[in-house]
N, C-alpha and C positions, 0 to 999 in steps of 0.2 A: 757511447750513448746508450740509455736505457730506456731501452720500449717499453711504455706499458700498455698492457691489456684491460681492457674493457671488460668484466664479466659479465657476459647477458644470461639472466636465469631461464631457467628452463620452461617452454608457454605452460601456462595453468589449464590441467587438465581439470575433467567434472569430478573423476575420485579426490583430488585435492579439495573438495567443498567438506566441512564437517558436519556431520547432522543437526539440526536444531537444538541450541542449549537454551532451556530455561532455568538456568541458575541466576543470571541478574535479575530476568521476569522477577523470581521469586526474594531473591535479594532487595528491589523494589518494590514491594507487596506487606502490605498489614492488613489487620483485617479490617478495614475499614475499603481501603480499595488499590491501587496501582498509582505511586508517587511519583510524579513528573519529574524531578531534576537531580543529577548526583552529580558530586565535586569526585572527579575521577569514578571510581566507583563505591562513595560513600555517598548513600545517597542525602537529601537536601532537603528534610523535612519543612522548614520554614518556606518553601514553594506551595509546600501542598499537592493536590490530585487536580486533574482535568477527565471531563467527561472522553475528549478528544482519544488521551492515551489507552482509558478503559475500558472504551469501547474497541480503542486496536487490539486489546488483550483480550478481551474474547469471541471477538471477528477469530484470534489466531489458534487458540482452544479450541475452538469448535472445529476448525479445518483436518486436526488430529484424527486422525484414523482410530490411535488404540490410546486415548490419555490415562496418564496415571493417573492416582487419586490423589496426587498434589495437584497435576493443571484441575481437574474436575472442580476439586474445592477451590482454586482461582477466579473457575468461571463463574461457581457461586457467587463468591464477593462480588464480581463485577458485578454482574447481573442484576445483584440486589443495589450498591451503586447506579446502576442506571435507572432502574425505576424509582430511586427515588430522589433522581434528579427530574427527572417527567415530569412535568407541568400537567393538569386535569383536561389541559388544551393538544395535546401531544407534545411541545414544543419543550425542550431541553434547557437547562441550569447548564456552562459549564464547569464552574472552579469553585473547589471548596477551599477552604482553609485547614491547618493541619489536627485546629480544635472542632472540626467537624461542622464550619459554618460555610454556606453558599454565600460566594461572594457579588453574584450574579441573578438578574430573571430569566426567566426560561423564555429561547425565542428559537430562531430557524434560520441561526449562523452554520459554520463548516460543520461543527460539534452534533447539532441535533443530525445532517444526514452521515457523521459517524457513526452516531451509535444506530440510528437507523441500520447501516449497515451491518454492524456485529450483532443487531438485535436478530435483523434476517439470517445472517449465517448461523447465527444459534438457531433460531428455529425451523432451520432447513435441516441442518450437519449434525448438532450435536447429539451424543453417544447417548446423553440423560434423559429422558423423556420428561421430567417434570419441568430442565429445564426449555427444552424444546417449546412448553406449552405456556411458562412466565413469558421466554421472550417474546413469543410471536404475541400474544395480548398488551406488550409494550411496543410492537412494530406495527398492532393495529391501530392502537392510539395516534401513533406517531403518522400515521398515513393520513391523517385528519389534514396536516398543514402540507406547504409548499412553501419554498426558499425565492425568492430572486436571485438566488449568487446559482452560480454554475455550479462547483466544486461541490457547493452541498447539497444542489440538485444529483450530483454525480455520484456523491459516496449511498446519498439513498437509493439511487437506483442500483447501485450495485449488490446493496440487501435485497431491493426488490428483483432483484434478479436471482437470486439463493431460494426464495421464496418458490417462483413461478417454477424453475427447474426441477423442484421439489413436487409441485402441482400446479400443470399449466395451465387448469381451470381456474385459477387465481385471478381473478377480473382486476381485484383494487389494487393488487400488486404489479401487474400488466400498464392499468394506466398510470401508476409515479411512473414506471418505466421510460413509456410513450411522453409522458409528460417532461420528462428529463432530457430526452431524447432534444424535443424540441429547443427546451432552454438551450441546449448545447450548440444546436446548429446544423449543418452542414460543410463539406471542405469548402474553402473561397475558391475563386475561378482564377486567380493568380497563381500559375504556376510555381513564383520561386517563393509564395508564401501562400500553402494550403490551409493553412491554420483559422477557423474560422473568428478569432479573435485577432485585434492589434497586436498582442506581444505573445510571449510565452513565457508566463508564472510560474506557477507550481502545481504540484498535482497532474500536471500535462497529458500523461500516459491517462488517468481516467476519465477521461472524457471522449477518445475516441474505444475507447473499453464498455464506456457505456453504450455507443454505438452499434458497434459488434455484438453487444447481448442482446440488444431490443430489437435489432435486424435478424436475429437467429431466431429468437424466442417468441417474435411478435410475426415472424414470416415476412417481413419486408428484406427482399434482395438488395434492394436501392440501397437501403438503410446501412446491413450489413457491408457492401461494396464501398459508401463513403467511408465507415469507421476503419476497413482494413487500411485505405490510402492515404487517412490522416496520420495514421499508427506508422505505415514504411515510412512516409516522410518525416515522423518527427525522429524515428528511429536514425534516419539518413543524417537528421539535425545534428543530434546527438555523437553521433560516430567521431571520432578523431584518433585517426592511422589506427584504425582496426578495434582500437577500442570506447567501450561507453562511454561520453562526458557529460553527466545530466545537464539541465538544463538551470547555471545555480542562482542563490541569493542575489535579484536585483532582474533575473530573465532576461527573454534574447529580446529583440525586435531587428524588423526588417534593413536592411540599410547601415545599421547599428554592427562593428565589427564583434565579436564576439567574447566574452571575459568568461572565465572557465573556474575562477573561485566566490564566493564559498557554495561547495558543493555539499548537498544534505544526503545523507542514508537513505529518507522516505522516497526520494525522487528515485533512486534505482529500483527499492521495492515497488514501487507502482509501475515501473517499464516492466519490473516481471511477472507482476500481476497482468496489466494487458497484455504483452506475450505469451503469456499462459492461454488467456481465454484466444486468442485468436489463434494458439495452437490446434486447443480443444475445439472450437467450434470448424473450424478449416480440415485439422487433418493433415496440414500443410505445417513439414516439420522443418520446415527452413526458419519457422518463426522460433525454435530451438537456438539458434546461432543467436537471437538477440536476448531470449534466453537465458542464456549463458553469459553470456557480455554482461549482464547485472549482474549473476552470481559471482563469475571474476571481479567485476566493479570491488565487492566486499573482501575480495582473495589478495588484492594488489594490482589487480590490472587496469589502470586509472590513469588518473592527467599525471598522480606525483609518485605512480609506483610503490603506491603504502598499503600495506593490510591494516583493514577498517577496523578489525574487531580485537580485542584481548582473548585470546583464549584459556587465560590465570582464571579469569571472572567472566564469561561467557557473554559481557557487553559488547555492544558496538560503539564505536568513538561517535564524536557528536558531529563532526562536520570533515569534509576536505577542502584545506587550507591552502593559501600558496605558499605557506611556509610548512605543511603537515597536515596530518591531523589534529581535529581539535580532542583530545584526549578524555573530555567531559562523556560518562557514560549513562543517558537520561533513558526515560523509557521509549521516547520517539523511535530512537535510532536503534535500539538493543531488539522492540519487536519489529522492524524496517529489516534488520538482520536476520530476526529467525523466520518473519514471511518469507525472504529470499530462500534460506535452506531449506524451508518446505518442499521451495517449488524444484530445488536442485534434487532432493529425496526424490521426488516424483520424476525429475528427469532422469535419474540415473537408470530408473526401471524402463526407459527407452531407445538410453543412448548411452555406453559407458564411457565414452572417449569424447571430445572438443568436437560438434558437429562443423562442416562446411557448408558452403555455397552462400550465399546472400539473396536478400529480397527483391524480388523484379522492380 
């Protein structure tokens, strides 16, 4: 009789992460702005551009410490993209067509507090001073309006959080903060579901991220103290045998046994976007271990044990399937991938090896 063996690979170390490629970025890029969809990785001109993705593209530019003068002129194009999607009202346009027409009016859905968001990160981060001084005149506009939806409460605060960091005497940036803060909530007082809404969507990680920024930057402890507990618990959600399983297409709810496909790129980069900030603002490097769990997420360390990304074309796949990946490499998921490497660049200057311990 013939035995066989099981190979188990070897656990995914943080040197196994590879640095940021923006080669697909730029392979989905004309000069007009950042193309939303590619069949594999040719991309899909007849989709068009979204405000949503080009404001991710230069939230991720800006974040750059030392950019070349290909992202610089990327962030250009955005930039100029996004103001002239801006309504005179602040409120955002977001899809154009490929012959350069909006197909949209400008209102105050997910899109307008994205690019709010890359609009702050430019004019907190970025390297260029001119453009430093376009954005934030497009993020003052935009601080005119307010959302009802949470999520695009969340992503403006998370510009208006780039902003304040930058200069804490920033009053109107302070209150979208505070104001976001609110929309968002509080943890519930049920233990087995902290989560201050009915289910768990998308975006999940920023909304206790916006927490932790307005409880650090506004001085509210309370503030900051609910956002770190909403964050270990959904972290704790997410966990399965050690590694990350976001939260996918369709969300959890209470009661409700749990389905684990289809899983999106953006859902891991947002765990490590808030892992990040509650690393930073804490100090407390156990938040490294969840971390990492997203970076791996993109390396293979998943529900289906597949690496997310091509590294022929520096794309990320479009979904985790329960047959795979979905091998489509749009621009959601290609910059969901290289915000993740960012943040692993920046971990590696902390940590060389797979950190221990977990969250109380």
């Amino acid at each position: 009789m013939t035995i066989g063996l099981r190979l188990v690979p070897p656990p995914i170390q943080l040197a196994d992460a590879p640095p940021p490629d923006w080669s697909h970025v730029a392979r989905l890029s004309d000069d007009t702005g950042l193309l939303e969809h590619a069949r594999h990785a040719i991309v899909r001109r007849e989709h068009g551009y979204c405000v949503d993705d080009v404001s991710r593209g230069l939230l991720l530019i800006s974040r750059e410490p030392r950019p070349t003068a290909q992202l610089v002129g990327l962030a250009e194009r955005y930039l100029a993209f996004l103001t002239h999607a801006q309504g005179t009202d602040g409120a955002f346009r977001n899809r154009m067509s490929y012959d350069r027409r909006w197909t949209d009016e400008p209102s105050t859905g997910d899109w307008w507090g994205r690019a709010m968001w890359g609009l702050g990160t430019a004019a907190a981060r970025s390297t260029v001073p001119w453009i430093r001084r376009e954005a934030m005149t497009s993020f003052r506009l935009g601080l005119r309006q307010r959302s009802p939806w949470s999520r695009a409460m969340a992503y403006a605060a998370l510009g208006a959080a780039e902003v304040l960091r930058a200069d804490p005497r920033d009053t109107e940036a302070a209150q979208l903060l505070a104001d976001a803060a609110t929309v968002i909530g509080l943890p519930s007082a049920d233990p087995d579901w902290l989560w201050p809404e009915p289910e768990l969507t998308y975006a999940n990680p920023a909304l206790p991220e916006v927490l932790i920024a307005a409880g650090d930057l506004l001085g509210d402890e309370p503030l900051l103290r609910a956002g770190l507990k909403m964050l270990a618990w959904l972290c704790r959600q997410q966990d399965n045998d050690g590694h990350l399983s976001t939260v996918p297409v369709g969300g959890w709810r209470p009661g409700v046994p749990k389905h684990r496909f289809d899983q999106q790129p953006i859902e891991a980069a947002a765990t490590a976007d808030a892992c990040a900030t509650a690393a930073a603002v804490t100090g407390d490097d156990r938040w490294d271990e969840q971390l990492f769990r997203a970076v791996a997420w993109f390396l293979g360390d998943n529900d289906s044990q597949t690496v997310m990304y091509d590294p022929l074309t520096g794309g990320c796949y479009d979904g985790l399937t329960v047959e795979g990946p979905n091998v489509n490499q749009g621009a959601e998921s290609t910059l969901a991938l290289v915000s993740t490497l960012q943040h692993a660049r920046n971990l590696v200057s902390r940590s060389a090896t797979r950190p221990s311990g977990g969250l109380a």
